[in-house]
C-alpha positions in Angstrom: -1.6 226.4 -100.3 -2.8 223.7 -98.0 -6.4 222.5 -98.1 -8.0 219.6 -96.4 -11.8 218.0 -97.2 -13.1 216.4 -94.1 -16.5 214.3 -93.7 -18.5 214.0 -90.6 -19.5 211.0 -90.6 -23.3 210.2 -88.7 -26.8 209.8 -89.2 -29.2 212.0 -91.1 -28.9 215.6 -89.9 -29.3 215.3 -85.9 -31.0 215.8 -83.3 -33.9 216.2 -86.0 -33.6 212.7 -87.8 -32.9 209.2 -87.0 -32.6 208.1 -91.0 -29.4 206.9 -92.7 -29.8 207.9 -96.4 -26.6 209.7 -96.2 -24.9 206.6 -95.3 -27.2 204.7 -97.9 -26.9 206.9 -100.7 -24.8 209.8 -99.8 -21.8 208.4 -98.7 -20.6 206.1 -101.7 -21.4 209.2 -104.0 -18.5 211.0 -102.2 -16.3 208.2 -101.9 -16.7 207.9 -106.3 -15.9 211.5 -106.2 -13.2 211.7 -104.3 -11.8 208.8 -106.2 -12.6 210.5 -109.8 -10.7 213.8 -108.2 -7.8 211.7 -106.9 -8.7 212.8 -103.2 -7.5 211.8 -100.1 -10.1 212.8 -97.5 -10.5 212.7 -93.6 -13.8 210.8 -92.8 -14.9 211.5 -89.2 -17.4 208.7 -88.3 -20.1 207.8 -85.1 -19.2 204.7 -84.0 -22.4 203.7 -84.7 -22.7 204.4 -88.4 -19.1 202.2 -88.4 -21.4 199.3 -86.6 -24.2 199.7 -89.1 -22.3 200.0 -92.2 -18.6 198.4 -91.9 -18.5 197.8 -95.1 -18.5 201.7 -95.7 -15.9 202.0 -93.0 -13.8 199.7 -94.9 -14.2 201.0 -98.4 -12.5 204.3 -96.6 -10.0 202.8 -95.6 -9.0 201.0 -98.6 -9.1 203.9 -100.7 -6.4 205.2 -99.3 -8.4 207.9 -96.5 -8.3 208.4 -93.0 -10.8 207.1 -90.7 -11.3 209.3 -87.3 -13.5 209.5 -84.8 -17.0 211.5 -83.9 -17.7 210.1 -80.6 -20.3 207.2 -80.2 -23.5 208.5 -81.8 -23.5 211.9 -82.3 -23.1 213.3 -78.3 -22.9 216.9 -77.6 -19.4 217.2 -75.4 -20.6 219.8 -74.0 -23.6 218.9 -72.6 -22.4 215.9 -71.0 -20.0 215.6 -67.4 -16.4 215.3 -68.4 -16.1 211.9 -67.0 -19.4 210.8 -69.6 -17.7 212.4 -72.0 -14.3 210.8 -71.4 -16.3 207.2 -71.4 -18.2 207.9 -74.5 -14.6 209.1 -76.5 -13.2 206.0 -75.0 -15.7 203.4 -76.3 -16.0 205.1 -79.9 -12.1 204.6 -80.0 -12.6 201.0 -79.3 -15.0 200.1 -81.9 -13.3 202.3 -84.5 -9.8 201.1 -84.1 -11.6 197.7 -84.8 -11.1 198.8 -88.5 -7.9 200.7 -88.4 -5.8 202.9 -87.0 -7.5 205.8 -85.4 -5.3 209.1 -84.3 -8.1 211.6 -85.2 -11.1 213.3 -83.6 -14.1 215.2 -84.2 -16.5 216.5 -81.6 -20.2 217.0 -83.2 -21.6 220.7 -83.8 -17.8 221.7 -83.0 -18.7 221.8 -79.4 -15.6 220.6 -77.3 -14.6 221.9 -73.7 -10.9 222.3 -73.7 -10.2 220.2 -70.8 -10.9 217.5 -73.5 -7.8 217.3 -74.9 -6.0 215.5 -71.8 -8.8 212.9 -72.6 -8.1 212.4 -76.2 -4.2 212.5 -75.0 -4.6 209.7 -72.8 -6.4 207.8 -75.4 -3.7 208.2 -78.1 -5.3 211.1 -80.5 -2.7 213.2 -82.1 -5.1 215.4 -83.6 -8.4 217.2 -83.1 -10.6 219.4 -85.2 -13.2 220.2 -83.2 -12.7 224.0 -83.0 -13.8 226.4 -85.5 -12.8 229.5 -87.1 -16.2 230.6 -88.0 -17.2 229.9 -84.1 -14.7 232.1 -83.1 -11.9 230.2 -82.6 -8.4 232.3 -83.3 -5.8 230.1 -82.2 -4.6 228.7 -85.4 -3.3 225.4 -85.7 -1.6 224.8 -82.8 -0.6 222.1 -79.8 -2.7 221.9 -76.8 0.1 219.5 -74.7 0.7 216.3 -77.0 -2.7 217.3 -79.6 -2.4 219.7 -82.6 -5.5 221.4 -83.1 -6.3 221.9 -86.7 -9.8 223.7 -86.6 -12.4 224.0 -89.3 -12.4 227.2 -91.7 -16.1 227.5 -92.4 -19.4 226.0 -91.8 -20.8 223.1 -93.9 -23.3 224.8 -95.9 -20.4 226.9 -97.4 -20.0 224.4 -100.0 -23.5 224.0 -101.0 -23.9 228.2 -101.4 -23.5 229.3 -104.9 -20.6 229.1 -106.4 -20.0 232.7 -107.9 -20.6 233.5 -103.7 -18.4 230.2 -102.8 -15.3 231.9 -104.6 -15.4 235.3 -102.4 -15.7 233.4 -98.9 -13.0 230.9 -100.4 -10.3 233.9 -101.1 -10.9 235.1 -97.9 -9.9 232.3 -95.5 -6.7 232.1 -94.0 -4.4 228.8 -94.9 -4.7 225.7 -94.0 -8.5 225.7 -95.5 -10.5 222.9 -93.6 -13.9 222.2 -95.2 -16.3 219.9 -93.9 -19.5 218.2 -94.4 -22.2 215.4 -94.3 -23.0 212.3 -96.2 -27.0 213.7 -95.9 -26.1 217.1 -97.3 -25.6 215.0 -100.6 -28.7 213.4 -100.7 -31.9 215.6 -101.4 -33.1 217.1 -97.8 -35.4 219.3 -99.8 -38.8 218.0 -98.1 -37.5 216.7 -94.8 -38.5 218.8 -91.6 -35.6 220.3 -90.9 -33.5 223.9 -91.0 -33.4 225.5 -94.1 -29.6 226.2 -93.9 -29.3 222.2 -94.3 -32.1 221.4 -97.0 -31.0 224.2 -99.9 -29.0 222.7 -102.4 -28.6 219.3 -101.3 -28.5 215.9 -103.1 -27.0 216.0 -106.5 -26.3 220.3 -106.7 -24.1 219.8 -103.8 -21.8 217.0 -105.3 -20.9 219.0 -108.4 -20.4 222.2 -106.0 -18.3 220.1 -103.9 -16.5 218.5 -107.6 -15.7 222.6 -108.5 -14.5 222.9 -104.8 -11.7 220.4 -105.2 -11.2 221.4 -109.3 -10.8 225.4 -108.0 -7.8 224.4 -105.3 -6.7 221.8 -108.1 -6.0 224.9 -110.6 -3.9 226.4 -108.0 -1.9 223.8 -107.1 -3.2 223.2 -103.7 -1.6 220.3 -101.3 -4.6 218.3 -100.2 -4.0 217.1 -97.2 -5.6 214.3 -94.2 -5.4 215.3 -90.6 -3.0 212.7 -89.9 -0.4 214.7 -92.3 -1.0 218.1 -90.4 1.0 216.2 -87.3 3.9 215.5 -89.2 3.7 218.8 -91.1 3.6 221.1 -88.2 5.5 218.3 -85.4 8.1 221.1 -85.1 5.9 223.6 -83.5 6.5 224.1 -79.8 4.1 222.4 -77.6 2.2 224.6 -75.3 
């Protein structure tokens, strides 16, 4: 069983906030958890959270997880020309490869044009997880030219449902499981002005539902895996 727990790495909840409690606050709450649970994660970050907070960016890194990239600050793909988007790819590559080596990518809300993927090519990404199962997406994990695709499995607020309804989505996904979600889902969102799909169960409730995530696939003897790994796991597949 092959599970993966990515992080999306930006400011609080956009487009509706500018705030950065979840890098304040929320962030080093996951990083301890992930460290109590012996958890090697993907962290997907803005380039401009990295220029705010390096120090966050470096704690990442030297606990042993992968750093990728989530464009510049938060820039819908898909709204954008190809050759905007290309720059704006480009110049979150830059900053982030500042701190490390970068091979990963993210496009926010899981909005990415396939014509993309020459553009991440050319700028050495091996691997995107920008597509989504629960959007739709059927292809599996797979190569588009010189990128493997590993998409995410569910929506964010998955993790933060209940967990005796957590355990029947969970057995129904199809393997690898790719979870994801947001520093500001774990700090309390309760009063902000925002959807009510991201303020239920956040702060606190939604670190020890993430906790019995990791404990469930633990019990089962799951292989935890970062993006990076999925390219040498699945390097065998043809390229199409």
């Amino acid at each position: 069983m092959i599970v993966s727990i990515t992080f999306d790495v930006e400011h609080d909840c956009p487009p509706y906030l500018t705030t950065t409690r979840g890098m304040e606050e929320g962030l080093p709450k996951l990083l301890d958890l992930m460290a109590e649970k012996r958890i090697r994660a993907t962290f997907f970050f803005t380039a401009e959270m990295a220029k705010r907070f390096p120090e966050l960016v470096k704690r990442v890194i030297d606990e042993g997880h992968e750093l990728g990239s989530h464009t510049y600050n938060h820039e819908r793909l898909d709204k954008l020309t190809k050759e905007e988007g290309a720059k704006i790819i480009e110049k979150s590559l830059k900053i982030l490869r500042e701190f490390g080596d970068v091979v990963s990518f993210r496009a926010p809300n899981l909005q990415f044009p396939d014509y993309y993927y020459e553009i991440l090519e050319k700028n050495g990404v091996l691997i995107d997880s920008s597509k989504a199962n629960y959007k739709g997406y059927r292809g599996g994990v797979k190569f588009f030219g010189n990128v493997l695709e590993v998409p995410a499995s569910t929506t964010s607020s998955v993790i933060r449902l209940p967990w005796r309804l957590q355990r029947i989505i969970h057995s129904r996904l199809k393997e690898p499981r790719v979870y994801f979600a947001h520093p500001w889902e774990f700090v309390p969102m309760q009063r902000e002005k925002i959807r009510w799909d991201c303020r239920f169960n956040t702060g606190d409730k939604a670190i020890e539902l993430l906790g019995m995530l990791i404990d469930h696939y633990k019990s089962q003897g799951a292989m935890f895996l970062t993006m990076r790994e999925y390219y040498d796991l699945y390097g065998n597949l043809k390229r199409e």
